[in-house]
N, C-alpha and C positions, 0 to 999 in steps of 0.2 A: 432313455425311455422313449419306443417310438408310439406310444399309444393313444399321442396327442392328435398325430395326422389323421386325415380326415381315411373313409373306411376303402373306401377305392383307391387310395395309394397303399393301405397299412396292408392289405388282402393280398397281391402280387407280393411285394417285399417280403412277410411272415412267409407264404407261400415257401416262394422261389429260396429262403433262408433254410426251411425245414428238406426240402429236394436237395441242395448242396450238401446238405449235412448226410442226409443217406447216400447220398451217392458217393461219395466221401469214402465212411467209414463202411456200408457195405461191401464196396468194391474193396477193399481191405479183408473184409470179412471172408468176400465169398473167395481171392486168390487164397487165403490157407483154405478154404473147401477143397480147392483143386489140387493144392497140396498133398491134404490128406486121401485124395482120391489116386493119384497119381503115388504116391506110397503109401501103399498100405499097411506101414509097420507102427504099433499101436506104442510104441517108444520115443517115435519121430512124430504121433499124434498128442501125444501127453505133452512134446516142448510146445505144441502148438496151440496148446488150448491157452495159456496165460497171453499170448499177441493178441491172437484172434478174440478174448475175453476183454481187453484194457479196451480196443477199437470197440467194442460191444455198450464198453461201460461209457466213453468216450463221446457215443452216438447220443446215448442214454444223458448225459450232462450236457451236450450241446442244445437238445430237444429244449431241458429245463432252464436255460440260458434263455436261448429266441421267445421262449413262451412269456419270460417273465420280461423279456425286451418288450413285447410287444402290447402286454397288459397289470394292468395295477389287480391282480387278482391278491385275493388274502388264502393260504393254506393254513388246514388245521388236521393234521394229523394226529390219531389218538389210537393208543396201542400198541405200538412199536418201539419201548423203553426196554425191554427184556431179549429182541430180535437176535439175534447172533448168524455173521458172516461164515459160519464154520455150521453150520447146520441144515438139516432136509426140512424144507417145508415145502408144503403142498396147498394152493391158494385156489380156495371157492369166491369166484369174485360177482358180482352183479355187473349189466354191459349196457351201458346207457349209450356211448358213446366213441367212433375210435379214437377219442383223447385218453379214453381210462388204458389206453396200451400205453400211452406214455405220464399217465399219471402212476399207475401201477409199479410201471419199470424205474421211475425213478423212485418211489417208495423204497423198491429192493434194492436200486443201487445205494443207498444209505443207511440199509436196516439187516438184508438179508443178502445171500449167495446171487450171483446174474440168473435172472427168470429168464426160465423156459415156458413158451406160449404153445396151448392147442390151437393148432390155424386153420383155417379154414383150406382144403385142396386148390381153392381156385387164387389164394394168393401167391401161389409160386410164381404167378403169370404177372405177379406187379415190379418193377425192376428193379434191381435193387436189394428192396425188400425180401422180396421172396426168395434170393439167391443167397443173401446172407444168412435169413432162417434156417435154408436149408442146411447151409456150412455149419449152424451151429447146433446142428442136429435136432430142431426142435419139430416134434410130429405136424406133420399134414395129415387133416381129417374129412375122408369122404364123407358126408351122410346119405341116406338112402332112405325113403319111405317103403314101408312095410308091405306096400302092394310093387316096389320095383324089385324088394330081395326077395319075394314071393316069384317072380317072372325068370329073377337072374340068381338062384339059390347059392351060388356058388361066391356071392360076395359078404353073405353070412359071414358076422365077425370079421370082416378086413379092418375095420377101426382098432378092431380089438386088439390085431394082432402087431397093428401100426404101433400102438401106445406099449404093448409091451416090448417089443426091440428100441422104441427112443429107453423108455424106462431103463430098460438094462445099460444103456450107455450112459447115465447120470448116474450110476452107481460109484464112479470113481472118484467124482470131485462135490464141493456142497453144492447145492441146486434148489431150487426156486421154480415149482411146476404150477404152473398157473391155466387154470380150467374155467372160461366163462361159462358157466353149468347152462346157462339158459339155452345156448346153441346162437344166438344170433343179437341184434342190437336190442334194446325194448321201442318200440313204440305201438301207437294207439291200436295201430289195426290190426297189429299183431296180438296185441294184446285182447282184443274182441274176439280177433279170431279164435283163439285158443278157450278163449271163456276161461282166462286165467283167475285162479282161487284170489290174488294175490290182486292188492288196487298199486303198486308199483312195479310190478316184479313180470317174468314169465316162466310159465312153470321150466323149474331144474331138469336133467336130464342126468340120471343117475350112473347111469353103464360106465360110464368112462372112467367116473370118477372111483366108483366100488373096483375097479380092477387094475387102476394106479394102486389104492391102497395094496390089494392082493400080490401086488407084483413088488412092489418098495414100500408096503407097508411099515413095517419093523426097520428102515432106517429110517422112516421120516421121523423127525421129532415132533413137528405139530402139525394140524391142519388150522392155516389160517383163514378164517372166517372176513374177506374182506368186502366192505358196503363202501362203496364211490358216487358221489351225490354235489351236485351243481343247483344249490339251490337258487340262484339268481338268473341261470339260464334254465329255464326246463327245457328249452325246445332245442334248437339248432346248435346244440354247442358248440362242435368244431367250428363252423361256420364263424359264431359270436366270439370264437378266439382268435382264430385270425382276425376280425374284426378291430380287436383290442378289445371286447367289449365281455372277458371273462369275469365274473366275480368270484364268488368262494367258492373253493374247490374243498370238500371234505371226506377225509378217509380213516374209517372208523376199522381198527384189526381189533380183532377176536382169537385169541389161541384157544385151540382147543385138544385135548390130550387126544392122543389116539388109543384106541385098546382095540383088546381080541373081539368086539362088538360089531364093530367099524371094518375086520377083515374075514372074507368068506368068497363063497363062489356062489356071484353074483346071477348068473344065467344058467345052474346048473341047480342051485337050493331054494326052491320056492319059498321056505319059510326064511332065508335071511335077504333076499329078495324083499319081501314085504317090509323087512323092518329096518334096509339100507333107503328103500324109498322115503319111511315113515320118518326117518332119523333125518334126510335130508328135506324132507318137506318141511319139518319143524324148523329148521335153520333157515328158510328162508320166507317162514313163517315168523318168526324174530327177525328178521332182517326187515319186513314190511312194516311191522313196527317201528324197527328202528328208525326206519327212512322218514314215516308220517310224524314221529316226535321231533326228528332233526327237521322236517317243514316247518311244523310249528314253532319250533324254537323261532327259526328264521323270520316270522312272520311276525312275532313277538317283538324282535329286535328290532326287526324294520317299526314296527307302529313304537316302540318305543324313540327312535333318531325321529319319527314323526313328529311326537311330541317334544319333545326338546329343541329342535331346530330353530321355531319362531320366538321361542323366549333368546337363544341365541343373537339371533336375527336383530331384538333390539335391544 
């Protein structure tokens, strides 16, 4: 346990431990990409996915090694008793932070199939990172403001049509499609900016997510409804992990069944439009909830070790 050292030794060390480890298993990652680019025969791609998958998983359990080398954090995951490795699910997750890509992924590497991440376009540009993504086929997503595809008509739907050719290639094997609905990290200013409905949350973004269903609907088994919550650091998380200075980490799933409600066409039918928004605002209208009870739990607890500590004491 290195979480004793003081914070400007523990910061480079954790660092430099999480960089060796992608550099590592990406570069593993991304030579079967160039594999399968250099043949392209979908027989010689299928021996390819179990290597390129174990260095995936491999990456994923080194992460949760270093994390817990370097802090006495406590997990408490709840919902994940019924999960199954052999199954499609499709993950709405809340984005506090880029730890929840490696709190997430280690969830599924114990619960469900290896997730697949919506990324952002500009992290291809990160090394490593981005090259392995790419090998493991997971979509890169441009976004565009409404006054630039107004300018540039012709980029109408490229997200759209990005997520349905990854989609079609997660048809072969079980998968784990993971969508931070919000679009981007939460914080305050964004959060102002938006005039979000929500006191933890920012508002969801629907599109992506109504036309995964449309596209692999009917093989996913559930959509997982997942809330990640650092109630000991509200602020800088990553930063306070590297630190050593993580405390609870909490990851609350939610299954949810999918039906023919949940699949339609999403930019073409105004009235399921309305009520794919409706259906997800509620969900993350329950998630704000959930988040403000798990505060207060937490705050609970903490004024309860309050009181007990000095009758300890003597």
């Amino acid at each position: 346990m290195l979480s004793g050292l003081p914070s400007v030794v523990l910061m480079p060390v954790a660092f430099l431990l999480f960089c060796l480890n992608l550099a590592f298993n990406g570069t593993l990652v991304f030579l079967g990409g160039l594999l399968k680019t250099l043949i392209p025969v979908k027989a010689f791609h299928q021996l390819l996915y179990c290597p390129m998958h174990t260095f995936y998983r491999l990456w994923t359990y080194n992460n949760t090694l270093i994390l817990r080398l370097v802090n006495r954090s406590e997990w408490e995951i709840k919902g994940a008793e019924n999960l199954s490795k052999d199954a499609w699910y499709l993950i709405l997750a809340n984005h506090q932070s880029w730890l929840d890509i490696l709190v997430i992924a280690e969830v599924a590497r114990q619960h469900t199939p290896e997730p697949k991440f919506f990324l952002k376009e500009s992290l291809k540009k990160i090394p490593f990172l981005g090259m392995a993504c790419w090998a493991l086929d997971m979509p890169f997503m441009k976004r565009y403001s409404k006054a630039f595809v107004a300018k540039n008509p012709h980029l109408k739907g490229q997200d759209i049509e990005t997520t349905k050719k990854s989609c079609q290639s997660f048809r072969d094997h079980p998968t784990t499609i993971i969508n931070f609905v919000e679009g981007t990290r939460f914080t305050k200013r964004k959060h102002e900016r938006q005039q979000s409905p929500f006191r933890y949350l920012l508002k969801p973004k629907a599109g992506g997510i109504a036309f995964t269903l449309a596209t692999l609907g009917e093989q996913f088994d559930k959509v997982l409804n997942i809330t990640v919550l650092y109630p000991d650091n509200p602020g800088h998380v990553m930063k306070d992990m590297l630190k050593g200075k993580l405390g609870k980490v909490i990851v609350h799933i939610e299954a949810i069944d999918i039906n023919q409600a949940l699949i339609g066409d999403y930019f073409e039918d105004p009235e399921f439009k309305a009520h794919f928004q409706e259906w997800l605002n509620q969900q993350w209208l329950d998630k704000d909830q959930l988040i403000h009870r798990l505060y207060c739990q937490q705050e609970q607890e903490e004024a309860l070790k309050n009181q007990i500590s000095p009758h300890q004491s003597t």
